[in-house]
C-alpha positions as CSV (number, residue, x, y, z in Angstrom):
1,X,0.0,0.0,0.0
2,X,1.5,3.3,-0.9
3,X,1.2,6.2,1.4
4,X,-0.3,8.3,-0.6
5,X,1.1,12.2,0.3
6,X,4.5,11.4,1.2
7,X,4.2,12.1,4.8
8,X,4.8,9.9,7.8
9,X,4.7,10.2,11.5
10,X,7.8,8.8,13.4
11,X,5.4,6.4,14.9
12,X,4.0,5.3,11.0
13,X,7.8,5.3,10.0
14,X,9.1,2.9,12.9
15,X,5.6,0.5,13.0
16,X,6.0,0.3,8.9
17,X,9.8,0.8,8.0
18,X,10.2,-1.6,5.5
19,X,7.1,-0.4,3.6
20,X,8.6,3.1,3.5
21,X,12.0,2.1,2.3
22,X,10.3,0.7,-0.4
23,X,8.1,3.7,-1.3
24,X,11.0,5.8,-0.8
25,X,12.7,4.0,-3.5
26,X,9.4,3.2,-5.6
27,X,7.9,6.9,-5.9
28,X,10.9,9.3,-4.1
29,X,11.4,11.2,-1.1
30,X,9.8,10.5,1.7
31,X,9.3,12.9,4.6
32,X,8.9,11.9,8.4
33,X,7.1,14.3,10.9
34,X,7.4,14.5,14.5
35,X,5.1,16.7,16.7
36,X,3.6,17.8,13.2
37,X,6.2,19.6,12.1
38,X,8.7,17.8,9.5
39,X,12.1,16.4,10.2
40,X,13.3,14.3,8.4
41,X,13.0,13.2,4.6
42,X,14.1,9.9,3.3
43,X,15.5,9.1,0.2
44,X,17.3,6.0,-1.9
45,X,20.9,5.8,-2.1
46,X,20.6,6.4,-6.2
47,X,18.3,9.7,-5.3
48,X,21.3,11.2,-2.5
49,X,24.0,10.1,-5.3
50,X,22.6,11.9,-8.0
51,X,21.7,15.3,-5.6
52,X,24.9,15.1,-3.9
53,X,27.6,14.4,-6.4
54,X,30.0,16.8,-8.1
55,X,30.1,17.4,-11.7
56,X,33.3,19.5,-12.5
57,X,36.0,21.4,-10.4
58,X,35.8,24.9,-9.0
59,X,37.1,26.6,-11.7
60,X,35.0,24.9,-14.5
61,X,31.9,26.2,-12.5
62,X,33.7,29.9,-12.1
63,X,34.0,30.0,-15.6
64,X,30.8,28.7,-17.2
65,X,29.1,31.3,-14.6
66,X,26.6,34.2,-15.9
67,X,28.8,37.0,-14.3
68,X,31.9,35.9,-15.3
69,X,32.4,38.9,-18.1
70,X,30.2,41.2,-16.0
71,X,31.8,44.6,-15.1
72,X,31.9,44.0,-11.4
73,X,33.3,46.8,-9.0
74,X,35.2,44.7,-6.7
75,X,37.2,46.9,-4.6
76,X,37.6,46.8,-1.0
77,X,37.6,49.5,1.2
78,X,41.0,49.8,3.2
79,X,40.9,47.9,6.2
80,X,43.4,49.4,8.7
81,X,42.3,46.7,11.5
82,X,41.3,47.1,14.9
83,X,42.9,48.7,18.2
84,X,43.1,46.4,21.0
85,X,44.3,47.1,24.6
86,X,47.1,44.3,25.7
């Protein structure tokens, strides 16, 4: 039986785990309330692989970005420090 809006107490999550790992990885992320208020979301390995890995370095994302000819004022004001008593 699939739980129809995504949502799950703790209690529903503990008393029907396996049915929820399975939905999880059947129909996507899964989300686990406690008090009413959300807290958790649970989602398959493959769904946390594909939002969490890299593509590309650093650079490669500096330079494929929007601003990267943009005529940007970047100067910083002079920055003398701070007086401190010893």
């Amino acid at each position: 039986m699939a739980h129809a809006n995504h949502r799950w107490t703790v209690a529903e999550a503990k008393a029907r785990l396996s049915e929820l790992i399975a939905t999880a990885r059947r129909e996507g992320p899964q989300t686990i309330t406690k008090n009413g208020r959300s807290t958790v979301v649970l989602v398959s390995v493959e769904e946390w692989e594909r939002k969490t890995t890299r593509t590309g370095s650093l650079a490669e994302f500096l330079l494929k970005s929007p601003l990267r000819n943009a005529d940007l004022d970047l100067e910083r004001a002079p920055d003398n420090g701070r007086e401190i008593d010893l």
